[in-house]
N, C-alpha and C positions, 0 to 999 in steps of 0.2 A: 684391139677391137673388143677384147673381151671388157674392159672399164666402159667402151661406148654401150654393150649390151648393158653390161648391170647398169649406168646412168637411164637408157630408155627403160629400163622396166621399173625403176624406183620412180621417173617420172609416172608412169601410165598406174602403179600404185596411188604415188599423188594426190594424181586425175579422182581414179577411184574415191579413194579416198576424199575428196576434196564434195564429191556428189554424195557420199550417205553411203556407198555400197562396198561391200571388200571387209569392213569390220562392222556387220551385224549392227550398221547402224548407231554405234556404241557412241556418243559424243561429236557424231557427224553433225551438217549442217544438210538439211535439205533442201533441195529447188524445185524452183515449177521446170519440171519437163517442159511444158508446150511454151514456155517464157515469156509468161506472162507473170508482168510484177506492175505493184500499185505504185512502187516508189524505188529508193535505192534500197538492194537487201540488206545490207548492215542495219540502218535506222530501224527499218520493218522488223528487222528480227530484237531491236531491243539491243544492237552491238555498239559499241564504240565505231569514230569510222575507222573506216582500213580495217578492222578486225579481220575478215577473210583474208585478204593479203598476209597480214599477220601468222596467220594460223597455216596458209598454204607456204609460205616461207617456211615455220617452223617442221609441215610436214615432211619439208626438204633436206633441213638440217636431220629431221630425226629417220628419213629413209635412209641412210649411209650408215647407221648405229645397229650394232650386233642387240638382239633381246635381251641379252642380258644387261647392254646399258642400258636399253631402252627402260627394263624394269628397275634399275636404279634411280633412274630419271622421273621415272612416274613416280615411286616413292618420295623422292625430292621434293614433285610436283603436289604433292598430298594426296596421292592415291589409295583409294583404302586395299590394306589389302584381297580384302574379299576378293576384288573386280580384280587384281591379278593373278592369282588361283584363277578365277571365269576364263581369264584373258588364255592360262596355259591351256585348256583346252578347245578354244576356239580353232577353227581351220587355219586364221591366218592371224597366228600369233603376232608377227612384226605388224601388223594393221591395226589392229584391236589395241595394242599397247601405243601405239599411236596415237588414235585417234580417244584414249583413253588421256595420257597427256595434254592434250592438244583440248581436248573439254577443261580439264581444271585449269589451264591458263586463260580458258576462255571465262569459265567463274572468276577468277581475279579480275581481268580486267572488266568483267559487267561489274564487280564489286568496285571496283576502285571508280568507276565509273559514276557508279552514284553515290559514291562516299564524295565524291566532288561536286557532286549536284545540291547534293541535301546543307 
């Protein structure tokens, strides 16, 4: 029972995660509260489709990951490292580093995006 609790809390991290909140907003994605949208948000926001899908999967693979791969991970991902220094002192370290990664694969794929358009 103790893997069902840490699965619900790295979900409800996710969740967090997934709305803008939990890591300072760092490479979040935000929504309208009240849900109100002009179109689908991926297009609206300028993403490939499925991009949120994308990115909420990844948050799932990367909530199971100790910080310290998480921070390998982000360097991988071309994190500078300033923003991992920022990241150690934030509240919620595993979030931040997160949602830190989880922006630069969002810049590759707007990059690859319009490297295929142009």
């Amino acid at each position: 029972t103790g893997q069902q609790a840490a699965t619900g809390q790295q979900a409800a991290t996710g969740q967090q995660a997934a709305t803008g909140g939990g890591a300072g907003g760092v490479g979040g994605a935000s929504s309208s509260e009240d849900g109100s949208e002009d179109g689908p948000p991926s297009s609206a926001a300028g993403e490939p489709e499925g991009a949120e899908e994308k990115a909420s999967l990844l948050r799932e693979e990367l909530g199971g990951m100790k910080p310290s791969a998480l921070k390998k991970r982000a360097k991988e991902a071309g994190v500078e490292e300033s923003k991992l220094d920022e990241a150690d002192d934030a509240d919620d370290v595993k979030a931040t580093l997160i949602e830190l990664i989880v922006g630069k694969v969002r810049e590759g794929q707007q990059q690859e995006a319009m490297d295929v358009e142009a």
